[in-house]
N, C-alpha and C positions, 0 to 999 in steps of 0.2 A: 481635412477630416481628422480628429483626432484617434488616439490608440483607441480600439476596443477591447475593454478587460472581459477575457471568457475564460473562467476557470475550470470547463466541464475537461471531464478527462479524457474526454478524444483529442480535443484542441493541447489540452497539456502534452498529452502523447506527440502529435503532431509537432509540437513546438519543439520537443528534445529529440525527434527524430533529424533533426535539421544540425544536432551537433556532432561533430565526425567523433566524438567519445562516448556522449552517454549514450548514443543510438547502438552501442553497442551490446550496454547492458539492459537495453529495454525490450520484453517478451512481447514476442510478435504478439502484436491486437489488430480487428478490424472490425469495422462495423458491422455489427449481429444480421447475414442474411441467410435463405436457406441455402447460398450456395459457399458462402466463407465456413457457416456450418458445417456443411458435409467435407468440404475441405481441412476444416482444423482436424476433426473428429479422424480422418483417414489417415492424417499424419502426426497427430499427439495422442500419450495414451490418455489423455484427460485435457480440459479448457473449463474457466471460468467464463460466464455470463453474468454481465451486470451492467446495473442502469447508468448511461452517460451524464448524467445529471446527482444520482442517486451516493447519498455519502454514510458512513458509520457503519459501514455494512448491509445496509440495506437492499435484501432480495435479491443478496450474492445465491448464485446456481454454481453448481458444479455439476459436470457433465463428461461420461464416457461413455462408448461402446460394449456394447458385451456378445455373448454369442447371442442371446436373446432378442436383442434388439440395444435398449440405450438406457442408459441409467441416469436417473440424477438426484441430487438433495440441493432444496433451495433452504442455503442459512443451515440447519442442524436437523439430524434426525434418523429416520432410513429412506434408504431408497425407491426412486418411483419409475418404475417398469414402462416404458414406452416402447411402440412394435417398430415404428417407420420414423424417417428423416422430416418428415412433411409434417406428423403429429407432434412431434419434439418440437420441431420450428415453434409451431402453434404454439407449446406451451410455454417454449421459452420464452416469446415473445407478449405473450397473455393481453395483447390488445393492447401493449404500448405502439407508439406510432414511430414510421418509418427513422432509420436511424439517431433512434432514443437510446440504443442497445449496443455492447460491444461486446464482444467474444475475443477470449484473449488465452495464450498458451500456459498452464498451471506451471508453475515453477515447482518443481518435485523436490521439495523439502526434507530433511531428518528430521525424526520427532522425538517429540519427550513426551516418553511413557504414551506413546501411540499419539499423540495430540499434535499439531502442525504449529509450526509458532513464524513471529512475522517480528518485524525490529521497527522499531520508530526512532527518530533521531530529531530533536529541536531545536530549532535555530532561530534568535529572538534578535532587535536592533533594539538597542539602547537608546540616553535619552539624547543622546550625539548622534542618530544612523547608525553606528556600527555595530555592524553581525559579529554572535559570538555564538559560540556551540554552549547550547543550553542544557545537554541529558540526551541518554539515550536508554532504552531499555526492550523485554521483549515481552512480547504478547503472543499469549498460550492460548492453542482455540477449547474452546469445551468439551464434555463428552459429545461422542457424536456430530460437531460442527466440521464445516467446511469451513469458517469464515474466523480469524482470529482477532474480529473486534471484541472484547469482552461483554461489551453493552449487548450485542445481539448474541451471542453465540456463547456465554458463559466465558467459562475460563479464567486466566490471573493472567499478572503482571508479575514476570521475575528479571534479573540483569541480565545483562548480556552475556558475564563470565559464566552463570550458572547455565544457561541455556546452549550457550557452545562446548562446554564443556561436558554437559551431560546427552546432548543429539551426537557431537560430533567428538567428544574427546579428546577436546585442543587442550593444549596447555597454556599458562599464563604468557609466553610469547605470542602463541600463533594467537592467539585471543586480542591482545594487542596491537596484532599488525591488523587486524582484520577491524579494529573501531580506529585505528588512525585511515582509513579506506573509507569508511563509513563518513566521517568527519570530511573528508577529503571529497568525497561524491557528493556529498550535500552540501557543499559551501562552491560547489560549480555548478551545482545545480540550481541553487536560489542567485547566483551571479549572471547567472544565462538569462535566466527568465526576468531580474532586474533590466540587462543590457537590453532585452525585446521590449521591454514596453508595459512590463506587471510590476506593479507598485503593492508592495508589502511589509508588514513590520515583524511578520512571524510565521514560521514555517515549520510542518509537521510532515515529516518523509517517511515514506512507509516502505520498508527493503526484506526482499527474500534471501536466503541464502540456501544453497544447492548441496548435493552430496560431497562435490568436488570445495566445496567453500568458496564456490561464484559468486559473487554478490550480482541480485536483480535489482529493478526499480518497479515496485508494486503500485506506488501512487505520493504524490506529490500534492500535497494541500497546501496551496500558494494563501491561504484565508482563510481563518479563523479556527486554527487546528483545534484537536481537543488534545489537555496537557493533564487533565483532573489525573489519569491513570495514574500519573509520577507520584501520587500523593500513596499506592497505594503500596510501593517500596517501602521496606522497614528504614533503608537509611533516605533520610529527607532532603539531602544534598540537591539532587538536580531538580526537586519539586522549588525547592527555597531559590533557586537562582532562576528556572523561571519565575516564578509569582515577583521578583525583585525585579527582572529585568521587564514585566511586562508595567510595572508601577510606574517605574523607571521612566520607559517609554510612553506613558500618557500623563505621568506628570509634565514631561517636557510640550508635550502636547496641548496643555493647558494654557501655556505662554504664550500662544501662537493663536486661539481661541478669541 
């Protein structure tokens, strides 16, 4: 029986748990029940919810305790007051079916100018196979979002310099060491998942970075990443070397057609 390609993000998660390095950077997640529930929520001050299958941001929850009872915003907005653990389930859950849903530990971010920001990093095969680091940039959530897709949740696209340096106050070194790490995490990342049996020609990594300047792994799009955001950089550098290297690679592809 041959590989079966499954790019949902439990199975993703599952896959890089198996690596004695990246499992180290990957935020506890588990399958959304009312009992992982009540267990994240008792020992994180916040956890995201979101759909196993669901991509771009879609019908991201964010979710914490209060004295009141439990809070959440799904995607942007204010908050929605819930009394019990058993009614939050409910709503988290909103009639999707049995482990459709995961629950996973927030990575508690610095912000810019109150807003939460997320990094993406891309990685393209040429019209030879070979991986090269395509761009990398960050993604600002909107007013009011949980979620720093910009399609759902507002927000912009700025660099990485400008973004580390105005959440965290790095300077042109520590900024540097921090995207040869990025480049370094994502070209082990897409070589693991080649070595298991996922065939792909372009990869869009999605990474948190923490107070301490931890790097996380937010999510991993082994297929069909979205790249349009690079376009939306004043300098066109890493937008021009994707859109080249993806030509690139289906030109060669034609050959073979």
């Amino acid at each position: 029986m041959g590989f079966k390609w499954d790019g949902s993000k439990w199975e993703i998660h599952r896959l890089y748990s198996k690596h004695s390095e990246l499992r180290k950077i990957l935020p506890p997640t588990s399958i959304l029940t009312l009992s992982s529930l009540s267990k994240y929520l008792d020992k994180y001050k916040s956890v995201y919810v979101k759909g196993n299958k669901e991509h771009k941001g879609s019908a991201i929850i964010k979710v914490w305790k209060t004295e009141e009872g439990y809070h959440f915003i799904k995607v942007k907005g204010k908050p929605v007051t819930v009394q019990s653990i058993d009614e939050l389930y409910d709503k988290l859950r909103d009639g999707r079916s049995k482990n459709s849903v995961l629950i996973q530990k927030t990575i508690h971010s610095p912000m810019i100018e109150g807003r939460p920001f997320s990094i993406r990093v891309m990685l393209m095969r040429d019209g030879k196979e070979k991986w090269h680091y395509a761009g990398m940039l960050a993604k600002v959530a909107g007013t009011d979002s949980v979620v720093t897709n910009v399609r759902r949740g507002g927000g912009y696209a700025t660099t990485i310099d400008n973004a580390l340096a105005k959440s965290l106050g790095y300077g042109r070194e520590r900024i540097a060491s921090i995207k040869r790490d990025l480049i370094r995490h994502s070209f082990r990342l897409i070589r693991y998942a080649a070595k298991k049996g996922y065939r792909t020609h372009e990869t869009g990594i999605d990474f948190g970075i923490d107070y301490l300047g931890r790097i996380w792994i937010i999510e991993v799009n082994l297929a069909y990443p979205s790249y349009k955001l690079f376009d939306r950089l004043e300098d066109k550098t890493f937008y021009n070397k994707i859109t080249s290297l993806a030509a690139d690679y289906k030109k060669s592809r034609k050959k073979f057609a």
